[in-house]
TORNU-430740 format. One record per residue (C-alpha): residue number from 0; x, y, z; residue in one letter. Coordinates in Angstrom, 3 decimals. Layout:
<recs>
+-----+----------+----------+----------+------+
: pos :       c1 :       c2 :       c3 : code :
+-----+----------+----------+----------+------+
: NUM :        X :        Y :        Z :    A :
...
+-----+----------+----------+----------+------+
</recs>
This chain:
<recs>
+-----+----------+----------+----------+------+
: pos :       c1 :       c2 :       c3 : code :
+-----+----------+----------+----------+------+
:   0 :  105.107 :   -0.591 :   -2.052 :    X :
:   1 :  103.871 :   -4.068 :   -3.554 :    X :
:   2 :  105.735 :   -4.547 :   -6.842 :    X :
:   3 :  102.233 :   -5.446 :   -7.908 :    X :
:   4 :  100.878 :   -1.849 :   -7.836 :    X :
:   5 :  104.168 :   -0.396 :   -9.106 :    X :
:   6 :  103.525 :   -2.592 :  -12.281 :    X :
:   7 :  100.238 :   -1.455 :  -12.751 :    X :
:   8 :  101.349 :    1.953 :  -12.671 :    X :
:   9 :  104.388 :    2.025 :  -14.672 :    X :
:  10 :  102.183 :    0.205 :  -17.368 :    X :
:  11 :   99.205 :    2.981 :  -16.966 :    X :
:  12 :  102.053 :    5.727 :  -17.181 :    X :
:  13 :  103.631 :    4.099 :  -20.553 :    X :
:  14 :  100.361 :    4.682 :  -21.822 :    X :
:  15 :   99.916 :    7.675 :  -20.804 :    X :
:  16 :  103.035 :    8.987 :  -22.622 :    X :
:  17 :  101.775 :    6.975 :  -25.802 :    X :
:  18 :   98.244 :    9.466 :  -25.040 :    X :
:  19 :   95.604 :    7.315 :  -23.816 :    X :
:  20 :   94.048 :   10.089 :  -21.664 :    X :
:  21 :   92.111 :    7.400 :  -19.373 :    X :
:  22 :   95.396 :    5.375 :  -18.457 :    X :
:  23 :   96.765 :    8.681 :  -17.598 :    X :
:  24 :   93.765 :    9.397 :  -15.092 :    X :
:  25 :   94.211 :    6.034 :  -13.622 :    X :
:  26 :   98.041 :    6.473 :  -13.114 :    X :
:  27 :   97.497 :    9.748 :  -11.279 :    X :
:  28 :   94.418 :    8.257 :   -9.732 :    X :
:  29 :   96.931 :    5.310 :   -8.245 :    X :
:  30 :   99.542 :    7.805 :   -7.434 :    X :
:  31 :   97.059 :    9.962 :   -4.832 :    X :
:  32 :   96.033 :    6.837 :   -3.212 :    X :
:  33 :   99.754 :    5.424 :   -2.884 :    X :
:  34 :  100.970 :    9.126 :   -2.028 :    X :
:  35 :   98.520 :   10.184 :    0.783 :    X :
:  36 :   99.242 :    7.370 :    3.337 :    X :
:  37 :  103.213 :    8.749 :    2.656 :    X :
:  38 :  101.915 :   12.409 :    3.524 :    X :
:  39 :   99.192 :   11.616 :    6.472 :    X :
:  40 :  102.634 :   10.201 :    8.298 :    X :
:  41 :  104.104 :   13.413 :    7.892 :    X :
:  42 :  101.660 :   16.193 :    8.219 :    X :
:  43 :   98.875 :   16.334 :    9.982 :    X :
:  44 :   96.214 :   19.290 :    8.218 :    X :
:  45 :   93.989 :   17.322 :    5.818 :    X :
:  46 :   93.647 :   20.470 :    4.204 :    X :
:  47 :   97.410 :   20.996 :    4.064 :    X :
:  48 :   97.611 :   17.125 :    2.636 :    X :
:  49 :   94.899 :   17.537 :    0.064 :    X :
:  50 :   96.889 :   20.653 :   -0.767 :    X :
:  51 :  100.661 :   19.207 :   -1.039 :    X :
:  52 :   98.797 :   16.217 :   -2.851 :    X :
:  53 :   97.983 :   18.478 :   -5.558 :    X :
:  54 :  101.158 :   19.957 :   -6.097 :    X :
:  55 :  102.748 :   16.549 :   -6.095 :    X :
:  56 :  100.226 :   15.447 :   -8.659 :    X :
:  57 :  100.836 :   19.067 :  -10.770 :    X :
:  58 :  104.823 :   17.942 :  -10.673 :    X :
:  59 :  104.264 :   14.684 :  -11.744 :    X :
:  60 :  102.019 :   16.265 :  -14.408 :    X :
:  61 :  105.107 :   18.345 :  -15.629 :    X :
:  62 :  107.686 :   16.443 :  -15.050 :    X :
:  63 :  105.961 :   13.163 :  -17.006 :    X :
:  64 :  108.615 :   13.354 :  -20.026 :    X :
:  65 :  111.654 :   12.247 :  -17.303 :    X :
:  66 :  109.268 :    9.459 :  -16.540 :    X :
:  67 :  111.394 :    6.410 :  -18.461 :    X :
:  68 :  108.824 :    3.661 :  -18.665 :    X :
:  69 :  111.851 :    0.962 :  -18.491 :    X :
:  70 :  112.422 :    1.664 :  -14.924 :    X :
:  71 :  109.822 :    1.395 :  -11.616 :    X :
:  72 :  107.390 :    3.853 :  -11.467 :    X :
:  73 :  106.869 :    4.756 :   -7.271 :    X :
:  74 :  110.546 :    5.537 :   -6.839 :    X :
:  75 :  110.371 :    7.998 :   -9.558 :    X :
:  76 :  106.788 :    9.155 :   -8.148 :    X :
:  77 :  108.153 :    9.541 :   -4.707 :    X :
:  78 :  111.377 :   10.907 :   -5.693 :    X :
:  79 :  108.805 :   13.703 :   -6.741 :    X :
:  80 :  106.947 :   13.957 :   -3.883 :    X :
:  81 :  109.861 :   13.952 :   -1.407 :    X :
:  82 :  111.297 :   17.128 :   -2.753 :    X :
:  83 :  107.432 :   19.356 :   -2.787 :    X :
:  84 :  107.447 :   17.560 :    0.782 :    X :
:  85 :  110.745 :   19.359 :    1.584 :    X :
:  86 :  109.925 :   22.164 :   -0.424 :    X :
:  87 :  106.721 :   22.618 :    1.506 :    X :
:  88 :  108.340 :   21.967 :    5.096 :    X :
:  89 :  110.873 :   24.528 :    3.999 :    X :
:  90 :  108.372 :   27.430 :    3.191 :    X :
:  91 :  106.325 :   26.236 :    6.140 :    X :
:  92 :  108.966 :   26.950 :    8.700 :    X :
:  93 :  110.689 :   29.904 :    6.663 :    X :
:  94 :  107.125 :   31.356 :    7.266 :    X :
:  95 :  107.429 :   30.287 :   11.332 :    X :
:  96 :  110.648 :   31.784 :   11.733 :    X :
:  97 :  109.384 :   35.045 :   10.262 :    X :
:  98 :  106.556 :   35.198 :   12.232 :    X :
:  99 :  109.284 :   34.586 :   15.106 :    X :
: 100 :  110.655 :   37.525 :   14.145 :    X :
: 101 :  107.340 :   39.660 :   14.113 :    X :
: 102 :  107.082 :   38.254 :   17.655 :    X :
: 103 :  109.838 :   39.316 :   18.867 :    X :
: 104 :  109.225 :   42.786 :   17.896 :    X :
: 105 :  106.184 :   42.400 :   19.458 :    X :
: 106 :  108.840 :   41.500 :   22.826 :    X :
: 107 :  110.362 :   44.830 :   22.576 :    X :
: 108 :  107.417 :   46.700 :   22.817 :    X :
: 109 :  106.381 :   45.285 :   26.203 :    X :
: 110 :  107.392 :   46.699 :   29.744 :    X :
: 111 :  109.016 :   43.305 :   31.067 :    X :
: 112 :  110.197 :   40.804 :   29.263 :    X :
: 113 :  110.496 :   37.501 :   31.365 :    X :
: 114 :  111.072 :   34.939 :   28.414 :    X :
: 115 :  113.781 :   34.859 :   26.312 :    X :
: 116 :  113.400 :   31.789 :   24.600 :    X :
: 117 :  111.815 :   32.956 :   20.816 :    X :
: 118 :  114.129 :   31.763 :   18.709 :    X :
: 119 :  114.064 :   34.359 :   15.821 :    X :
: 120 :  116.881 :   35.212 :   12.647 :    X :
: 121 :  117.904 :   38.168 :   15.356 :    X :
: 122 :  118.592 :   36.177 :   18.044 :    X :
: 123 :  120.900 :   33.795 :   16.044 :    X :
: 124 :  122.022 :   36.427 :   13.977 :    X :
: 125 :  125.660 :   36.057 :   15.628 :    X :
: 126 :  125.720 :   32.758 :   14.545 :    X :
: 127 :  124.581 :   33.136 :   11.183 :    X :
: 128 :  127.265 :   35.548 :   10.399 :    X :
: 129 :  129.725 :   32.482 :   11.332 :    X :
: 130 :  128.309 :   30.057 :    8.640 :    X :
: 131 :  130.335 :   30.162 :    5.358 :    X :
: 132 :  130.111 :   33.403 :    3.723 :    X :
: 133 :  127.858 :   32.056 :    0.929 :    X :
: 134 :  125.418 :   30.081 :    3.362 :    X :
: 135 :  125.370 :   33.324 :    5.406 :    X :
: 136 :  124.292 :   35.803 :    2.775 :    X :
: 137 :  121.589 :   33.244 :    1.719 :    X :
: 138 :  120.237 :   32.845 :    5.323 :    X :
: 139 :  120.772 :   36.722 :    5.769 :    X :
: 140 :  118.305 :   37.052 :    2.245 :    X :
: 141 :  115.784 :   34.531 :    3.009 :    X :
: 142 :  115.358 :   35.447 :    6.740 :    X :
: 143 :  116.665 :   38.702 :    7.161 :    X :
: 144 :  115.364 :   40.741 :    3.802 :    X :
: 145 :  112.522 :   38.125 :    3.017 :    X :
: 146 :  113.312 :   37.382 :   -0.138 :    X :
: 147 :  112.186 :   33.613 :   -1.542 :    X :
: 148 :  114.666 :   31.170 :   -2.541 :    X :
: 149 :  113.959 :   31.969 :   -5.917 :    X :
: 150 :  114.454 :   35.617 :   -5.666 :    X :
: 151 :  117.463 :   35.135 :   -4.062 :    X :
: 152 :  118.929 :   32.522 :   -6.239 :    X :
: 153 :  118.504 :   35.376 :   -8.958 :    X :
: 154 :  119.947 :   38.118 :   -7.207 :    X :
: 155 :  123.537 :   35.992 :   -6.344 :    X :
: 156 :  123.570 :   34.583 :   -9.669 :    X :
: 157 :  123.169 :   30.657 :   -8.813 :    X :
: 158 :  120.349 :   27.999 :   -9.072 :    X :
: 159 :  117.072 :   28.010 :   -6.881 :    X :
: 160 :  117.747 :   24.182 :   -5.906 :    X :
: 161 :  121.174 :   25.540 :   -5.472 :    X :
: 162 :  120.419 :   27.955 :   -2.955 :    X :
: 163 :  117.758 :   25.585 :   -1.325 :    X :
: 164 :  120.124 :   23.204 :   -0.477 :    X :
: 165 :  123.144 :   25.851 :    0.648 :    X :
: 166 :  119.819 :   26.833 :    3.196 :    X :
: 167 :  118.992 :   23.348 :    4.146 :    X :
: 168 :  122.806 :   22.657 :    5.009 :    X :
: 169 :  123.129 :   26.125 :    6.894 :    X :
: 170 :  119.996 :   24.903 :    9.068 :    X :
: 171 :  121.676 :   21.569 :    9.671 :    X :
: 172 :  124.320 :   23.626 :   10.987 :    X :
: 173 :  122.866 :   25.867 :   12.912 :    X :
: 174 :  120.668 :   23.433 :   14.359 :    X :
: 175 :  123.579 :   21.399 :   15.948 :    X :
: 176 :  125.471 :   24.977 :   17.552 :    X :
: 177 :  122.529 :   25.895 :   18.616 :    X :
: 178 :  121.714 :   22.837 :   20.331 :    X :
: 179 :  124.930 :   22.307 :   21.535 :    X :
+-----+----------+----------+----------+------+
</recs>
Protein backbone atom coordinates (compact mmCIF):
# COMPACT_ATOMS: atom_id res chain seq x y z
CA UNK A 1 0.00 0.00 0.00
CA UNK A 2 1.53 3.50 -1.15
CA UNK A 3 2.26 5.45 2.04
CA UNK A 4 0.56 8.11 -0.02
CA UNK A 5 -2.98 6.63 0.30
CA UNK A 6 -2.37 5.48 3.88
CA UNK A 7 -1.84 9.28 4.66
CA UNK A 8 -4.81 10.30 3.10
CA UNK A 9 -6.70 7.95 5.04
CA UNK A 10 -5.37 8.19 8.41
CA UNK A 11 -5.96 12.04 7.95
CA UNK A 12 -9.79 11.41 6.64
CA UNK A 13 -10.18 8.94 9.72
CA UNK A 14 -8.77 11.70 12.35
CA UNK A 15 -11.50 13.61 11.12
CA UNK A 16 -13.81 11.40 11.24
CA UNK A 17 -13.32 10.80 15.00
CA UNK A 18 -13.31 14.75 15.42
CA UNK A 19 -17.17 14.22 13.41
CA UNK A 20 -16.86 15.53 10.05
CA UNK A 21 -19.41 13.04 8.61
CA UNK A 22 -18.02 13.58 4.87
CA UNK A 23 -14.27 12.71 5.82
CA UNK A 24 -15.74 9.73 7.41
CA UNK A 25 -17.52 8.67 4.02
CA UNK A 26 -14.36 9.24 2.19
CA UNK A 27 -12.24 7.12 4.66
CA UNK A 28 -14.63 4.19 4.30
CA UNK A 29 -15.01 5.07 0.67
CA UNK A 30 -10.90 4.59 0.41
CA UNK A 31 -11.01 1.60 2.58
CA UNK A 32 -13.55 -0.52 0.00
CA UNK A 33 -11.43 0.39 -2.84
CA UNK A 34 -8.01 -0.55 -1.00
CA UNK A 35 -9.88 -3.68 0.62
CA UNK A 36 -11.52 -5.37 -2.46
CA UNK A 37 -8.35 -6.01 -4.58
CA UNK A 38 -7.13 -7.83 -0.93
CA UNK A 39 -10.49 -9.95 -1.06
CA UNK A 40 -10.86 -10.62 -5.08
CA UNK A 41 -7.27 -12.56 -4.37
CA UNK A 42 -8.90 -14.59 -1.95
CA UNK A 43 -12.42 -15.39 -2.84
CA UNK A 44 -13.81 -15.67 -5.82
CA UNK A 45 -18.09 -14.92 -5.48
CA UNK A 46 -18.51 -11.20 -6.20
CA UNK A 47 -21.48 -11.59 -4.28
CA UNK A 48 -19.62 -13.26 -1.42
CA UNK A 49 -16.90 -10.17 -1.77
CA UNK A 50 -19.46 -7.42 -1.86
CA UNK A 51 -20.81 -9.29 1.15
CA UNK A 52 -17.47 -9.79 3.40
CA UNK A 53 -16.77 -6.08 2.19
CA UNK A 54 -19.61 -5.00 4.15
CA UNK A 55 -18.92 -6.66 7.20
CA UNK A 56 -15.37 -5.43 7.07
CA UNK A 57 -16.67 -1.94 6.56
CA UNK A 58 -19.53 -2.59 9.61
CA UNK A 59 -16.23 -3.62 11.89
CA UNK A 60 -14.35 -0.83 11.02
CA UNK A 61 -17.54 1.16 11.72
CA UNK A 62 -17.52 -0.29 15.36
CA UNK A 63 -14.37 -0.70 16.09
CA UNK A 64 -13.39 3.21 14.96
CA UNK A 65 -12.63 4.30 18.76
CA UNK A 66 -9.30 1.69 18.73
CA UNK A 67 -8.46 3.58 15.61
CA UNK A 68 -5.30 5.83 17.20
CA UNK A 69 -4.84 8.49 14.57
CA UNK A 70 -0.91 8.64 15.58
CA UNK A 71 -0.26 5.40 13.97
CA UNK A 72 -0.86 4.13 9.99
CA UNK A 73 -4.17 3.63 9.11
CA UNK A 74 -4.20 0.25 6.42
CA UNK A 75 -2.45 -1.95 8.96
CA UNK A 76 -5.05 -1.21 11.44
CA UNK A 77 -7.78 -1.47 8.50
CA UNK A 78 -6.44 -4.77 7.40
CA UNK A 79 -5.74 -6.06 10.73
CA UNK A 80 -9.67 -5.79 10.63
CA UNK A 81 -10.33 -7.31 7.63
CA UNK A 82 -7.97 -10.29 8.07
CA UNK A 83 -9.82 -11.59 11.05
CA UNK A 84 -13.87 -11.26 9.21
CA UNK A 85 -11.67 -12.92 6.32
CA UNK A 86 -10.83 -15.80 8.73
CA UNK A 87 -13.93 -15.52 10.44
CA UNK A 88 -15.77 -15.93 7.18
CA UNK A 89 -13.45 -18.87 5.79
CA UNK A 90 -14.11 -20.45 9.14
CA UNK A 91 -18.02 -20.45 8.97
CA UNK A 92 -17.67 -21.17 5.27
CA UNK A 93 -16.01 -24.49 5.73
CA UNK A 94 -17.67 -25.28 9.26
CA UNK A 95 -20.80 -25.11 6.95
CA UNK A 96 -18.86 -27.65 4.21
CA UNK A 97 -17.94 -30.04 6.70
CA UNK A 98 -21.52 -30.23 7.93
CA UNK A 99 -22.90 -30.65 4.80
CA UNK A 100 -20.10 -33.52 4.64
CA UNK A 101 -21.72 -34.96 7.24
CA UNK A 102 -25.36 -34.79 5.75
CA UNK A 103 -23.63 -36.54 2.83
CA UNK A 104 -22.47 -39.10 4.34
CA UNK A 105 -25.70 -40.03 5.77
CA UNK A 106 -26.90 -39.78 2.56
CA UNK A 107 -23.81 -42.82 1.93
CA UNK A 108 -25.46 -45.06 4.33
CA UNK A 109 -28.62 -45.09 2.82
CA UNK A 110 -27.39 -46.41 -0.53
CA UNK A 111 -27.02 -50.20 -1.57
CA UNK A 112 -23.15 -49.97 -2.51
CA UNK A 113 -20.95 -47.74 -1.45
CA UNK A 114 -17.78 -47.61 -3.76
CA UNK A 115 -16.17 -44.26 -2.41
CA UNK A 116 -14.95 -43.73 0.75
CA UNK A 117 -13.26 -40.64 0.47
CA UNK A 118 -15.99 -37.85 2.19
CA UNK A 119 -14.17 -36.56 4.68
CA UNK A 120 -16.85 -35.81 7.39
CA UNK A 121 -16.52 -35.05 11.64
CA UNK A 122 -17.50 -39.06 11.69
CA UNK A 123 -14.95 -40.24 9.75
CA UNK A 124 -12.20 -38.37 11.75
CA UNK A 125 -14.00 -38.72 14.77
CA UNK A 126 -11.12 -41.18 16.09
CA UNK A 127 -8.83 -38.60 15.64
CA UNK A 128 -10.60 -35.87 17.11
CA UNK A 129 -10.97 -37.67 20.32
CA UNK A 130 -6.93 -37.66 20.32
CA UNK A 131 -6.59 -33.79 20.18
CA UNK A 132 -6.20 -32.22 23.68
CA UNK A 133 -9.17 -32.69 25.72
CA UNK A 134 -10.18 -29.00 25.45
CA UNK A 135 -9.60 -28.75 21.53
CA UNK A 136 -11.61 -32.02 21.37
CA UNK A 137 -14.76 -31.00 23.18
CA UNK A 138 -14.71 -27.75 21.07
CA UNK A 139 -14.39 -29.67 17.72
CA UNK A 140 -16.90 -32.32 19.20
CA UNK A 141 -19.48 -28.92 19.85
CA UNK A 142 -18.92 -27.12 16.73
CA UNK A 143 -19.01 -30.20 14.41
CA UNK A 144 -20.58 -32.81 16.20
CA UNK A 145 -23.70 -30.92 18.16
CA UNK A 146 -23.63 -27.79 15.77
CA UNK A 147 -23.32 -25.37 18.04
CA UNK A 148 -21.48 -21.83 16.80
CA UNK A 149 -18.35 -20.74 18.26
CA UNK A 150 -20.18 -18.40 20.19
CA UNK A 151 -22.58 -20.77 21.68
CA UNK A 152 -20.01 -22.88 22.56
CA UNK A 153 -17.64 -20.43 24.01
CA UNK A 154 -20.70 -19.80 26.46
CA UNK A 155 -21.49 -23.16 27.33
CA UNK A 156 -17.49 -24.06 28.49
CA UNK A 157 -17.18 -20.85 30.11
CA UNK A 158 -14.25 -19.18 27.88
CA UNK A 159 -14.01 -16.43 25.16
CA UNK A 160 -15.51 -16.76 21.52
CA UNK A 161 -11.97 -15.66 20.00
CA UNK A 162 -10.81 -18.07 22.57
CA UNK A 163 -12.51 -20.95 21.33
CA UNK A 164 -11.95 -19.81 17.62
CA UNK A 165 -8.51 -20.07 17.85
CA UNK A 166 -8.41 -23.54 20.17
CA UNK A 167 -10.59 -24.65 16.63
CA UNK A 168 -8.23 -23.12 14.21
CA UNK A 169 -5.18 -24.89 16.04
CA UNK A 170 -7.17 -28.30 16.31
CA UNK A 171 -7.65 -28.01 12.35
CA UNK A 172 -3.96 -27.30 11.93
CA UNK A 173 -3.60 -30.44 13.65
CA UNK A 174 -5.73 -32.51 12.24
CA UNK A 175 -4.89 -31.38 8.94
CA UNK A 176 -1.20 -32.60 9.21
CA UNK A 177 -2.39 -36.48 10.78
CA UNK A 178 -4.63 -36.61 8.41
CA UNK A 179 -2.41 -35.88 5.67
CA UNK A 180 0.24 -37.76 6.93
Amino acid sequence: MQAGTDNILKELMRQALAGDKRAYAAALSGTARMLRPYLCKRLSNRNEIEDLLQEILISIHKARHTYDGQRPYTPWAFAIARYRLHDHLRAHYADHLRFAGELSEADNISATDVTESALSYESIKEEVQKLPEKQARILHLIHGDGYTAKEVASKIGMKESAVKVAAHRAYKILKKKLAE
